[in-house]
C-alpha positions as a Markdown table, in Angstrom:
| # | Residue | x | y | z |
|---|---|---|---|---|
| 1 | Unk | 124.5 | 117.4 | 116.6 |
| 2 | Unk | 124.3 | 113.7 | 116.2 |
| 3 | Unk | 121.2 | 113.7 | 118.7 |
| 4 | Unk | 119.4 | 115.9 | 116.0 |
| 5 | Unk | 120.1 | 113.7 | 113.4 |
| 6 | Unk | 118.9 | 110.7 | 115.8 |
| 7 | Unk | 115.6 | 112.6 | 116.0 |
| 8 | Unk | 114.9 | 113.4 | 112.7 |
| 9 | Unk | 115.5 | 109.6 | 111.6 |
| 10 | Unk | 113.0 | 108.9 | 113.7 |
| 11 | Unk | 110.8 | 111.5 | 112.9 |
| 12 | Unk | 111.0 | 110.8 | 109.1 |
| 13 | Unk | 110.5 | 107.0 | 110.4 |
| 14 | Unk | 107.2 | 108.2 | 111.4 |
| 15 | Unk | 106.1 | 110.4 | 109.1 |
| 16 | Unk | 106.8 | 108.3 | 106.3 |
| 17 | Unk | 105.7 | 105.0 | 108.5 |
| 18 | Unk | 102.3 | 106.1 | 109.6 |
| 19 | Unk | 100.7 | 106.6 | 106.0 |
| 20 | Unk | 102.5 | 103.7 | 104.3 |
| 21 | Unk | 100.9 | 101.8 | 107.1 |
| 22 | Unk | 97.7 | 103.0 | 106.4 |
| 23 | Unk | 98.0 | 103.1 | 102.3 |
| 24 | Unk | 99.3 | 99.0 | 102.8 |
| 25 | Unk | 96.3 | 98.2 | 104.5 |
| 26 | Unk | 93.6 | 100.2 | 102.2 |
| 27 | Unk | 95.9 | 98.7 | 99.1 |
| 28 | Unk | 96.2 | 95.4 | 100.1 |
| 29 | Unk | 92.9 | 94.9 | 101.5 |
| 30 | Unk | 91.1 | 96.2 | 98.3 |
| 31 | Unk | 93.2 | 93.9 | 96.3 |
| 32 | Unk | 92.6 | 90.6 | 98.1 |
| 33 | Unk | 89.2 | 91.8 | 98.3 |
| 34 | Unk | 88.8 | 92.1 | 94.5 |
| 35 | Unk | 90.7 | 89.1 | 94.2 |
| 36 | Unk | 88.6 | 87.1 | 96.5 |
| 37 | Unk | 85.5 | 88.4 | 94.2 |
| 38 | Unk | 86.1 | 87.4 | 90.6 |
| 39 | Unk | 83.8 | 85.3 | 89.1 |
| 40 | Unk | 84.4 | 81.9 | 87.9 |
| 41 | Unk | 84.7 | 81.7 | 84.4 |
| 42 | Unk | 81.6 | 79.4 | 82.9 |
| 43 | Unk | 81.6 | 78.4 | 78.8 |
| 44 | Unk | 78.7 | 77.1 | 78.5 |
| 45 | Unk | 77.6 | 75.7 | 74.7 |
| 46 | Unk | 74.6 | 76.4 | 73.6 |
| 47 | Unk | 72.2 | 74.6 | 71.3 |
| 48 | Unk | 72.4 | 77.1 | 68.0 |
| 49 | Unk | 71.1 | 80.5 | 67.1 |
| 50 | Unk | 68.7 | 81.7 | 68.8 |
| 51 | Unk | 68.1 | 85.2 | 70.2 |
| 52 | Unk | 68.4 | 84.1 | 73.2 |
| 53 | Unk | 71.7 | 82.2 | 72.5 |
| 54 | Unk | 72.5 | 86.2 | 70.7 |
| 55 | Unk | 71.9 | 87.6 | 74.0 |
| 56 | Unk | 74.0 | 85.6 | 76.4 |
| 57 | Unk | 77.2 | 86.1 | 73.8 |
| 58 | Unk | 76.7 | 90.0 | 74.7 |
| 59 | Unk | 76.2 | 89.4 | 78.0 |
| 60 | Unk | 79.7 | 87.7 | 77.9 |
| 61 | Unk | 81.4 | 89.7 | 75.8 |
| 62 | Unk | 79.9 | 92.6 | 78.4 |
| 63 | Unk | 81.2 | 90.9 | 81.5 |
| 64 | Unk | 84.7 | 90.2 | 79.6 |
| 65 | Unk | 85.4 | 93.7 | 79.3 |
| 66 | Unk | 84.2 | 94.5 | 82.7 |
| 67 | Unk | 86.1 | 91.8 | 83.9 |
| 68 | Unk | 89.3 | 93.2 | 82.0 |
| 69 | Unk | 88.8 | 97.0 | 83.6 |
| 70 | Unk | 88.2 | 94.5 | 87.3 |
| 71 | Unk | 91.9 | 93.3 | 86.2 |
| 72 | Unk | 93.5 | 96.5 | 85.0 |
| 73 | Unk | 91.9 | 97.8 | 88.9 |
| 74 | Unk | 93.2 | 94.7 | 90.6 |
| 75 | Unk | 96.6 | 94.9 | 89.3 |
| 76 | Unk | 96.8 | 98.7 | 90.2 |
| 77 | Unk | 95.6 | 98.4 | 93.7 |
| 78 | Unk | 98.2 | 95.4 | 94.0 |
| 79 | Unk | 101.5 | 97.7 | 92.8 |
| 80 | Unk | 100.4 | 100.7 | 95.1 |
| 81 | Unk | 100.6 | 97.9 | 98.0 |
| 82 | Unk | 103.7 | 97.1 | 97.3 |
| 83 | Unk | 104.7 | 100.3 | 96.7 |
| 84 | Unk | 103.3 | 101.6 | 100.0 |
| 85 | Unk | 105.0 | 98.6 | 101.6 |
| 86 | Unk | 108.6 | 99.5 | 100.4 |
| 87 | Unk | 108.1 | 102.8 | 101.6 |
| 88 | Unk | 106.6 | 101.6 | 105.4 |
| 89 | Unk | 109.7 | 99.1 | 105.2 |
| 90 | Unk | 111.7 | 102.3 | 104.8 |
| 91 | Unk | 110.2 | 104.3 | 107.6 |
| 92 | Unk | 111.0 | 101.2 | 109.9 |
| 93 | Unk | 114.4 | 101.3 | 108.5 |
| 94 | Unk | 115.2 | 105.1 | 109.7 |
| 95 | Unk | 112.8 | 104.7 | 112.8 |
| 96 | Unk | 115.4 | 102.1 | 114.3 |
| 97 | Unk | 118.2 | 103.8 | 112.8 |
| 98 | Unk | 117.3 | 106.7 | 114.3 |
| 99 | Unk | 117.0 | 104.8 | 117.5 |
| 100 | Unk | 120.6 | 102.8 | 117.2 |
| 101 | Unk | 121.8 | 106.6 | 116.3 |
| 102 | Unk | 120.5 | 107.3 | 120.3 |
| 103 | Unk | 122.2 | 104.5 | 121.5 |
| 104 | Unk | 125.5 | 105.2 | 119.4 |
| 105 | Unk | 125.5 | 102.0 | 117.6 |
| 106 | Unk | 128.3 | 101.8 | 114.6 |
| 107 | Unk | 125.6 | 99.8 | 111.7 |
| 108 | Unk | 123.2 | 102.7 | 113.0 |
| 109 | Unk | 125.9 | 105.4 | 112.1 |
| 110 | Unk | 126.6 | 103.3 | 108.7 |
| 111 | Unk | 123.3 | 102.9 | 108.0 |
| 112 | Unk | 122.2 | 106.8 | 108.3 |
| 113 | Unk | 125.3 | 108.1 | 106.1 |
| 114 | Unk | 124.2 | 105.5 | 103.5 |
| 115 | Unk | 120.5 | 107.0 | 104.0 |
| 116 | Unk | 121.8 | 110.6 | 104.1 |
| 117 | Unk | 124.2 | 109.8 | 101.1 |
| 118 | Unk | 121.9 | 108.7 | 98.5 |
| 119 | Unk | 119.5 | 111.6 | 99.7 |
| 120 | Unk | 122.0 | 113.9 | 99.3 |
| 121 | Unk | 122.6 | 112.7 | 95.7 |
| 122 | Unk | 119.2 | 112.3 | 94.4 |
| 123 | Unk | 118.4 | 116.3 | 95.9 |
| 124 | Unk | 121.3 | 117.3 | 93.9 |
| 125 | Unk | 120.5 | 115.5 | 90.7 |
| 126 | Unk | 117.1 | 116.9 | 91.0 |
| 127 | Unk | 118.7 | 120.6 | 92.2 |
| 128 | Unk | 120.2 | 120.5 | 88.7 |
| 129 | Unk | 118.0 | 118.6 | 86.6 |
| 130 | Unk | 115.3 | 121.5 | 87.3 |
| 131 | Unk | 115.2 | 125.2 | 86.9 |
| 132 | Unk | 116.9 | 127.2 | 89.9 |
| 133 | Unk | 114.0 | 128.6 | 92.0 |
| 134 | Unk | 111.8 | 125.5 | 91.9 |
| 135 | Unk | 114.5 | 123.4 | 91.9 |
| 136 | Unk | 116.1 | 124.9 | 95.0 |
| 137 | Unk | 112.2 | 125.1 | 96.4 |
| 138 | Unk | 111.6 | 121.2 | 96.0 |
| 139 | Unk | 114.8 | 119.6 | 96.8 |
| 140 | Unk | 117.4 | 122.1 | 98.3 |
| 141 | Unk | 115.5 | 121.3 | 101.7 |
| 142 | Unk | 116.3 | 117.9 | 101.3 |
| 143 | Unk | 119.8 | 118.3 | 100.5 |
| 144 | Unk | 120.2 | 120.4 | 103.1 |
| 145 | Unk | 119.0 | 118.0 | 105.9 |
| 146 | Unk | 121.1 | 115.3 | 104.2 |
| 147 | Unk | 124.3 | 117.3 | 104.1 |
| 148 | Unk | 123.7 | 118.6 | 107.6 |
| 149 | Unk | 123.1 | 114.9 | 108.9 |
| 150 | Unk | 126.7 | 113.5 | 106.7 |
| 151 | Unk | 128.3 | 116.6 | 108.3 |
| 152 | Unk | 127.2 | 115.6 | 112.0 |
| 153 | Unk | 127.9 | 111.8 | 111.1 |
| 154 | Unk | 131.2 | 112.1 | 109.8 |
| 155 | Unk | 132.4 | 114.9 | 112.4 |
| 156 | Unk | 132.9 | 112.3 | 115.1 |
């Protein structure tokens, strides 16, 4: 039992790992890239009213708003890297529990029935916060995995 548990650590480790990888590096590299590319702000006076003068203003008050919606995109693209990299930092996390599970080490065994814990309570939470047949659809295979693995872990 506890071997099947060991494997499907590391299987979640790499299906949750793989993609976070690839989101933190599409994420992060958008977001240093827009960062790297903003403009330098540049207030220049100018001599009085003129059309010309009536022209740049838009043309500023034009590249302000675009450079608010650059922001707004920079800031998103930011947050979805970090999110991606709390979930790849995750995927490590069951990957080498997974792995200490194999080699029966005791933080391994700790580790996974903290995992399997908290899993177990949030597919329960959500098992009851929802109607029965979708809830049961959505998160009862979740709780069942994480009930199985506490069973396994706590059996020896």
């Amino acid at each position: 039992m506890l071997r099947q548990v060991a494997s499907g650590f590391q299987a979640a480790g790499l299906i949750l790992g793989i993609p976070s990888l690839l989101a933190v590096v599409f994420f992060g590299g958008s977001a240093i890239l827009l960062w790297r590319m903003t403009p330098e702000v540049s207030s220049g006076p100018h001599a009085g009213p003129s059309l010309v003068n009536y022209l740049v203003d838009g043309a500023r008050v034009l590249g302000k708003i675009f450079g608010f919606f650059g922001a707004v995109g920079q800031a998103v693209f930011t947050i979805l890297a970090c999110l991606a990299l709390v979930v790849l930092l995750f995927a490590v996390l069951c990957f080498f529990t997974g792995r200490g599970l194999h080699d029966q080490a005791a933080w391994a065994r700790i580790v996974a029935m903290l995992i399997s814990a908290v899993t177990l309570l949030i597919a329960a939470l959500g098992i009851l916060s929802t109607r029965r047949i979708p809830g049961l659809i959505l998160f009862g295979p979740f709780a069942a995995a994480s009930g199985y693995a506490l069973l396994a872990l706590l059996r020896r």
